[in-house]
Structures are given as structure tokens and as C-alpha cells.
N, C-alpha and C positions, 0 to 999 in steps of 0.2 A: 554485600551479597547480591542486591538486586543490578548493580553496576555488572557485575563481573556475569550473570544471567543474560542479561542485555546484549553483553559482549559476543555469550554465547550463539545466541539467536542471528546473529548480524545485523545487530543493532547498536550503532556507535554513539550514546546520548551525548558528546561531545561536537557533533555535527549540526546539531536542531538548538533552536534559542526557544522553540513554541514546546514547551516539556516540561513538566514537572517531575521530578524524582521523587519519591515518599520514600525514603531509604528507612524507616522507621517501620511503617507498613506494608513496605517492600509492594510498591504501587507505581507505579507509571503511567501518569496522564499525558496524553495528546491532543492539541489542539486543534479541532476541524476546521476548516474554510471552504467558502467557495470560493467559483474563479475569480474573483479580483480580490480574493486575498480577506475578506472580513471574519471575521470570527465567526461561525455557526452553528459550535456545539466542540465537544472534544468525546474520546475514548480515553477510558482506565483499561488497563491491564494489570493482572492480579494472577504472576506464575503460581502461587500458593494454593490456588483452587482450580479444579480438574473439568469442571462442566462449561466446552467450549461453549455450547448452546443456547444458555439461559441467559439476559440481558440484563442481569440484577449487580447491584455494586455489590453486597454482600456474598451472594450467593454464585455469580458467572465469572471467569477468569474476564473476560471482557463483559465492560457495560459502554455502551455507544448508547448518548444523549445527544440530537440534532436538532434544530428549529425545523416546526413541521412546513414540509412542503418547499424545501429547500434541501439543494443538491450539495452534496460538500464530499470533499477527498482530503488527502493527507499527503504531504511530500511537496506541497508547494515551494515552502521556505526552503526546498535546493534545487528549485527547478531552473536552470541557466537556459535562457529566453535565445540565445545564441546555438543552442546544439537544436540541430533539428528533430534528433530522433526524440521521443515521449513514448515510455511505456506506463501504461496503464493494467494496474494489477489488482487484485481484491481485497487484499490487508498490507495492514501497514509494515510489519517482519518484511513483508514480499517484498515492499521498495526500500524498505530500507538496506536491504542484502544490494538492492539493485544501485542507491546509493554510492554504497561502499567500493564501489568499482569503476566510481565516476559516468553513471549512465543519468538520465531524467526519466522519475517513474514517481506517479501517482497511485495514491491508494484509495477505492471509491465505495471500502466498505459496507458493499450489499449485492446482495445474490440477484438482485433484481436491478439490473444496469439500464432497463428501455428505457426512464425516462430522462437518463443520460444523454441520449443519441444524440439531441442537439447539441449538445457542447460538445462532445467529441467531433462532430460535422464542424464547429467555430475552429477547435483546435487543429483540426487538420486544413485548415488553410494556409499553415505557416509553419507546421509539425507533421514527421513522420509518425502518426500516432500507432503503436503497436499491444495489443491487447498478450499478456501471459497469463493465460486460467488455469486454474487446477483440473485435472484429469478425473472431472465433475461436472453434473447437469451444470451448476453454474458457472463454472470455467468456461467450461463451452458459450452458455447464452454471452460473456463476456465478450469472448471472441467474437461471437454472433452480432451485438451489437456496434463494438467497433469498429467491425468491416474486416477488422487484417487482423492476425496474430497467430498462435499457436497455447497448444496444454502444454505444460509437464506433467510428468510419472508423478514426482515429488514437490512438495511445497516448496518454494525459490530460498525459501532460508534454511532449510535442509539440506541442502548443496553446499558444498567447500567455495571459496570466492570462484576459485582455480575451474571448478567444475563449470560457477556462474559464466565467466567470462567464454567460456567455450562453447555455451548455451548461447548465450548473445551474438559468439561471433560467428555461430550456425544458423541465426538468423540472419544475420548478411547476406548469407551464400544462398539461403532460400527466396533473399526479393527478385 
């Protein structure tokens, strides 16, 4: 049940090696890194409970655990070092949709992106780094911080792929 939810969100758990399944407790953990890849903490997702807000494993659909004072994202393990573009998105749903269509897209799991800015500055040395935020104060800051990008209306995994790739390839036509 929790595989075929997965599926629904555009989430392919076949695609990632850094995942746990709890098909038992219908839970999905992901494992955070920073930029060279170390381990820094992971996110549970828990479709069973309703309160995106709350940060508790019992009580939040997401609980995010990070070593303090360390920057960490998600989507690394399909990031091909070879495509120039990188988008950079707020959750993880968001690049995994972005995944599934063969794009490069980080997920950096906080509404509060500034003290990101330098790595995005490192990453754009050798990446077209493109920021997608939700059509929200922190969508925007998102944008705000990466330098370049755009909102959507809707959340990127709320979009059909079909819809995805038409959003992306309208990003083209806008550099």
C-alpha cells in the first residue's frame, strides 16, 4: 500500500538505494547529505497522518532529523555530475517528480534557504542551478536566494509528468 502511494505522489522508491520502505508501518525514510555525499540526518514520511506542520515521528506526516548546523538536501544519489542543468526545490515529492523525467533536482528541506547561498554560489560554477518554489513566502525566498528560477500555482508532484515536462521545457524558453 505504501509502494503503490509512493507511485502516486511521483515517487519511484525503485530509483534511490538511500530509502527505507517500512511497508509494515507504512513509513518512508530518506536519507539527508550534504554536498559530498556524507550522511547528516534523514526524513520519515508517514501518508497516514495529516499534520504537515508538526516535526514529531508520531504525531507529523514528516519528521526531519539533521546534525545541527549542517546544510543537507536530498536527490543527491541521482544527481548526474554531467547534465548541467540542477534544480533545486523544497521537498523531496518535488524532485522526485523532477527525477522521474530525467531532470537533476535537489531537495533542501527548509523554508529558510540564506544560509544555503554559498553552496548554491559553489554549484553554480559548473551547474545551471535553477530554483522551483511554491507559490509561497518561501517559494519565493527560494527563488530569492538561488538567483534564478520561478513558482508554481501547484506543488511539482501534483502535476501529471506530461504537465511536468512542459513546465521545464517552458523554462527553456524563459533563459
Amino acid at each position: 500500500m505504501l509502494y503503490e502511494h509512493l507511485i502516486s505522489r511521483n515517487f519511484d522508491p525503485s530509483l534511490y538505494k538511500n530509502i527505507v520502505l517500512d511497508e509494515e508501518n507504512e513509513i518512508l525514510s530518506m536519507y539527508l547529505n550534504n554536498l559530498s555525499g556524507q550522511f547528516v540526518g534523514f526524513q520519515q514520511y508517514n501518508p497516514n497522518v495529516a499534520d504537515k506542520k508538526i516535526n514529531n515521528a508520531e504525531n507529523g506526516r514528516y519528521f526531519t532529523i539533521c546534525q545541527r548546523g549542517v546544510t543537507a538536501v536530498w536527490g543527491l544519489e541521482t544527481f548526474d555530475r554531467e547534465k548541467r542543468k540542477l534544480f533545486v526545490v523544497e521537498g523531496c515529492f518535488k524532485a522526485s517528480a523532477l527525477h522521474l523525467i530525467n531532470e537533476n533536482a535537489i531537495a533542501v528541506l527548509t523554508s529558510t534557504p540564506k544560509s544555503m547561498a554559498s553552496w548554491f554560489d559553489i554549484l553554480k560554477v559548473k551547474h545551471d542551478v535553477i530554483a522551483i518554489g511554491d507559490n509561497d513566502k518561501a517559494g519565493k525566498s527560494l527563488v530569492k536566494v538561488v538567483g534564478k528560477g520561478f513558482t508554481t500555482e501547484k506543488d511539482l508532484d501534483e502535476y501529471s509528468l506530461d504537465e511536468l515536462r512542459e513546465i521545464i521545457n517552458e523554462c527553456k524558453i524563459l533563459r
